[in-house]
N, C-alpha and C positions, 0 to 999 in steps of 0.2 A: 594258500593265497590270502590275501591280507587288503581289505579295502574300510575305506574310515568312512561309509555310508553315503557318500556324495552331497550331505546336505547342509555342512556347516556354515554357518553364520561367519564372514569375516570382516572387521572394523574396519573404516575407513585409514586410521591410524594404524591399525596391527597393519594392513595392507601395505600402508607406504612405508613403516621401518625394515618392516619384513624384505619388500621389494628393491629398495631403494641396497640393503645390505648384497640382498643376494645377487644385484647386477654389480655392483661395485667390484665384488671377487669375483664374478666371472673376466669383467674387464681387467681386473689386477693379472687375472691367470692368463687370460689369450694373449697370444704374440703377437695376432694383428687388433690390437684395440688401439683407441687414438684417444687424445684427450679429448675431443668431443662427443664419442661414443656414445656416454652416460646422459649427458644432455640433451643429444638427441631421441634419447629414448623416453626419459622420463615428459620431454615434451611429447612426446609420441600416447605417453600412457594418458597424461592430463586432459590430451582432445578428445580422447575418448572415454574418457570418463564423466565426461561433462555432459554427453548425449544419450549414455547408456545406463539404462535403468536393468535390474535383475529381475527377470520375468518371475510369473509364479513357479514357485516351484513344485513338480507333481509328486508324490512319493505313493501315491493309490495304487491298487495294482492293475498290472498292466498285461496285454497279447502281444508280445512282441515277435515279429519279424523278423531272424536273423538272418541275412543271405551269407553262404560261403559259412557256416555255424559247422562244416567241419572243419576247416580249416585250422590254422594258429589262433589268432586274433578272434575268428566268431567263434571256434570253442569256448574261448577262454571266457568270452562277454556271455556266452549263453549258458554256462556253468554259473555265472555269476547273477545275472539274472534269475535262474532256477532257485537257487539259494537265498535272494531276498522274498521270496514266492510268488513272481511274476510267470506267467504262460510263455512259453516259448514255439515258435514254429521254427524249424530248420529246414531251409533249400540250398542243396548243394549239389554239385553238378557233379563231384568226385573228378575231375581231370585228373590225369597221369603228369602234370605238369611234375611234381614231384610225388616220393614212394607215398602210394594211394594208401600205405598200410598205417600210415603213421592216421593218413583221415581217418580209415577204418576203426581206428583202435579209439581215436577221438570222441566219437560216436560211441563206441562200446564203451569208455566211462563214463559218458552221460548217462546210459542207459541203467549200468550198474549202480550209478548212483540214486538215479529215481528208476528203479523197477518198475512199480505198478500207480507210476504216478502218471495222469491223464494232462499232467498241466506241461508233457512236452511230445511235441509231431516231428517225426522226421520226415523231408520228401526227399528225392535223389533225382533232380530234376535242372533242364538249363533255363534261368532266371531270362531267356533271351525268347525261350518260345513262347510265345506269346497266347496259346489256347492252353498249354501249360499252364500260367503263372495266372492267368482269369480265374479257371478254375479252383486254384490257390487260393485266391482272395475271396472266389464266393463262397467255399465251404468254411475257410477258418476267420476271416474279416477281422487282421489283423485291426490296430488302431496305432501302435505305434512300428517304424521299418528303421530295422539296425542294421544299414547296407553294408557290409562287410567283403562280400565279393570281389573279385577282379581278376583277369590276367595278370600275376605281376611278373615282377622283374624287368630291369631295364634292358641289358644287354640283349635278354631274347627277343625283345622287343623292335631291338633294330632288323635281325633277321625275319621276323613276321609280322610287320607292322601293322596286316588287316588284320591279325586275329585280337588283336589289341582295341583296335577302333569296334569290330563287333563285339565284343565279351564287355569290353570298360565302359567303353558308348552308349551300345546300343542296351545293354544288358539294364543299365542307370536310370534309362531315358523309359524304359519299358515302365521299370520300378515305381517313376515317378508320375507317370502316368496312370496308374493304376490306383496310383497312395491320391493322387488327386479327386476321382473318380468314385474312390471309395472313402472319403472323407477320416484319409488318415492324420493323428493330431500331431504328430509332429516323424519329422526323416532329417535319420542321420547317417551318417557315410564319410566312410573311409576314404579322402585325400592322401597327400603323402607330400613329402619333405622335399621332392624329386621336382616338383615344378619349382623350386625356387634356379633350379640350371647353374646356373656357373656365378651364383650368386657372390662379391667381394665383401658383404655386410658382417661385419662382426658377428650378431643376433638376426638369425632372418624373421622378418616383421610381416603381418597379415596384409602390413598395408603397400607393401614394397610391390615393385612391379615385374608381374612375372610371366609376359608375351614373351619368353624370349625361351621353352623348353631344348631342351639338350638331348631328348631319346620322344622315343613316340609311344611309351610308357607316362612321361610326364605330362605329354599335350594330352594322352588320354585324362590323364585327372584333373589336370586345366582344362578342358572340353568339358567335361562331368558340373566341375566347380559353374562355369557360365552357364551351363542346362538347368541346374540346378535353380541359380536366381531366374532363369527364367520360367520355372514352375510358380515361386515363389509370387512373383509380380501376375501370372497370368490368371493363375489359382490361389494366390495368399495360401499356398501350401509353406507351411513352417519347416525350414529346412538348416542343418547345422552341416558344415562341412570339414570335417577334424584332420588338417595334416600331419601323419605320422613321422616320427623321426625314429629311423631306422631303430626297427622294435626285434626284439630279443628275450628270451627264456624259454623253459620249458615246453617242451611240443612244438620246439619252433621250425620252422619251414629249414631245410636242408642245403636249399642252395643258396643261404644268406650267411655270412662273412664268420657269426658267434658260434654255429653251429659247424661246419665247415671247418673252424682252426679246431674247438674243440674235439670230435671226431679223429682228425687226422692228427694233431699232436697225442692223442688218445693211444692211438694204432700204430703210433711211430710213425706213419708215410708223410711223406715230401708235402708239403702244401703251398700253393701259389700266392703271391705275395704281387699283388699290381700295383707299381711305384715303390718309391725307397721308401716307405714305410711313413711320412709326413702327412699322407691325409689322414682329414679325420670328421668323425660323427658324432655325433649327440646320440650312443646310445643307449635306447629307454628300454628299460624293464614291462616285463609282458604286463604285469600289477598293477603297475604306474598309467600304462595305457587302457586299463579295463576301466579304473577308475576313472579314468576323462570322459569316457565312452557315456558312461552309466549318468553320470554327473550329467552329460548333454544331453540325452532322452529325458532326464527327469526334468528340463528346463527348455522348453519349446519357444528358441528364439525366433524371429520370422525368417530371417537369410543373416549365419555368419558362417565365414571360415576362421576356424582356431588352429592353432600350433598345439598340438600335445609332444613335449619333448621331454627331456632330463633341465636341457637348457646349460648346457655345458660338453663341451666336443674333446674328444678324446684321439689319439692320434692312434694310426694302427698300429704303428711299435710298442705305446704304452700299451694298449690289448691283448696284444700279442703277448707279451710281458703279464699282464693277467691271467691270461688264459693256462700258460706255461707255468705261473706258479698253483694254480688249480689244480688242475691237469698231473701236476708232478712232472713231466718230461719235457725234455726241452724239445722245441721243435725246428722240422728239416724243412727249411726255407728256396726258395724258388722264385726268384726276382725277377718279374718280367716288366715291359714297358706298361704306360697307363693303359687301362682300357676306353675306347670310346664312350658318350655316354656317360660315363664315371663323373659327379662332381665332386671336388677336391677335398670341399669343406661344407661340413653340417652343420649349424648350429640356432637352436629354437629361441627365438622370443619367447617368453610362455608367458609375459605378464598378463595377454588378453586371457591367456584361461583362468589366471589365477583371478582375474576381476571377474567373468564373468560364468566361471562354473566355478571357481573355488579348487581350482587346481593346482595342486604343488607334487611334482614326484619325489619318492621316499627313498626306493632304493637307489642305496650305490652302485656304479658298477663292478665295482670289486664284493658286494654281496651279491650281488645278482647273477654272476659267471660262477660263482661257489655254489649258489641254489642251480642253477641250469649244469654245471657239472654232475651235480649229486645227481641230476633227473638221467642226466645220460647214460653214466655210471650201473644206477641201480633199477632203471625201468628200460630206457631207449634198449639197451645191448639187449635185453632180454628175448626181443620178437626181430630183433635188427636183423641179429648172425644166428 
């Protein structure tokens, strides 16, 4: 894994060549960019940069909080974490959502990695119960909460749409409650890319408006996002709310789009293909999103929501077309109509991160499917089959 410390210094000048370069080619590559695009964004960056100052930045060390820390995303951040020599507590619920073996195993490299080190807790606990999660915070009294948790997935989501509203909801609302209470100094958590809905915006933007979700997967984290500020205002509890764009690599969740073609074009079997292969994502490297994560706990802003992306969409053919030259085999395609829920196009503004955590993503997609190849390859198959 590979992260550049979260804490560099960037010029007002390096900022705007640097930014000013990398949306211009993004606009050059998209098919839907317009000549005002660019315009509209760089005024977009300008208002806010005029009001926004760079908190202090913490780098001391820290107890952090990860919820869902076996998961994809909170392994990876509480792996990372461990390794700058911050405390880790881990609460994970283990759901069967997907194969439990993969968490299981999650948790065993942690473990293996710090043997007889005191500076990480596991619990195996739902972040929802509430004489649970009290007692959590009186014996460990986190200081910093890396909300990673959630029911995800959209599609399921339409089929069960109250386990969604208790686990993302209520699960959130407990969190925050707690971190209020217990004079936690800063909370962050995992949004997602998925409330911008049927968004037509070239770059979807923090400031854009997004009443309008498309599964009940993404009203849950537009619910979460307005809970949130209103901790913020009621407690001036310091809260960051980071939308993912669709995140990918190593250990990654199974019933998500990278993992799924890899796999199946792997094994030779038939893989489903929703739509003529034209939508597409922004997506980001597991790396690239630790890095965001880390960068926003070490910098306690009072209420923002940021885009953590690549900031560049990718269409599922070309993927596909990645995947397949990794992979070595061509794969057996399965064309069916869109699925509900589904939005068409992904693609992240990321200039708020880059102004105000100093974020830029590194990897490519085509290194990144060659690193998440190699994991599958020489570690996944091994406890898989």
């Amino acid at each position: 894994m590979h992260f550049n410390g979260g804490d560099q210094i960037i010029t007002t000048t390096a900022l705007e060549n640097d930014l000013q370069k990398n949306e211009k080619e993004k606009l050059k590559q998209s098919s839907k960019s317009n000549s005002n695009s660019f315009q509209q964004l760089r005024q977009s960056y300008n208002k806010r940069r005029v009001h926004r100052a760079s908190p202090y930045i913490d780098t001391g060390h820290k107890k952090v909080l990860v919820t869902g820390g076996a998961g994809f995303v909170g392994s990876h951040v509480a792996e990372a974490l461990l390794a700058r020599g911050d405390d880790v507590v881990i609460v994970d619920v283990m759901n069967d959502y997907y194969d439990v073996r993969i968490k299981e195993n999650n948790l065993q490299r942690l473990r293996e990695m710090y043997p007889d080190d005191k500076r990480l807790a596991i619990y195996r606990g739902d972040i929802c119960d509430e004489d649970y999660m009290l007692q959590l915070f009186e014996k460990e009294r986190p200081q910093w909460v890396c909300h990673m948790a959630a029911r995800a997935g959209v599609r399921p989501s339409i089929q069960d749409p109250l386990l969604y509203i208790h686990s993302n909801i209520q699960g959130t609302t407990q969190l925050m409650e707690l971190s209020h209470k217990f004079g936690v100094k800063n909370f962050v958590f995992a949004s997602s890319s998925s409330v911008y809905g049927g968004s037509k915006s070239t770059f979807f933007t923090e400031d854009e408006n997004v009443d309008n979700p498309i599964s009940p997967y993404a009203a849950s984290k537009k619910a979460c996002e307005l809970l949130a500020y209103t901790y913020h205002h009621l407690y001036q509890l310091n809260v960051t709310g980071l939308r993912f764009f669709t995140v990918y690599g190593p250990r990654g969740r199974p019933d998500m789009a990278p993992f799924k073609f890899i796999d199946r074009v792997s094994r030779g079997l038939e893989l489903q293909q929703f739509g003529d292969g034209s939508s597409s994502r922004d997506y980001t490297y597991i790396d690239d999103i630790v890095d965001g994560v880390l960068r926003a706990i070490n910098r306690p802003y009072k209420y923002e929501i940021i885009n953590l992306g690549k900031g560049s969409g990718t269409s599922l053919r070309e993927f596909l077309d990645i995947v397949q030259k990794h992979v070595g085999k061509k794969a057996i395609i399965k064309i069916l109509p869109d699925q509900p829920g589904d939005a068409p196009y992904t693609c992240a503004n990321v200039s708020k991160a880059y102004d105000l955590l100093g974020y830029s993503a590194a990897v490519s997609l085509d290194e990144g499917i060659q690193r998440t190849v190699d994991w599958y390859m020489n570690e996944y198959r091994k406890y898989a089959y």
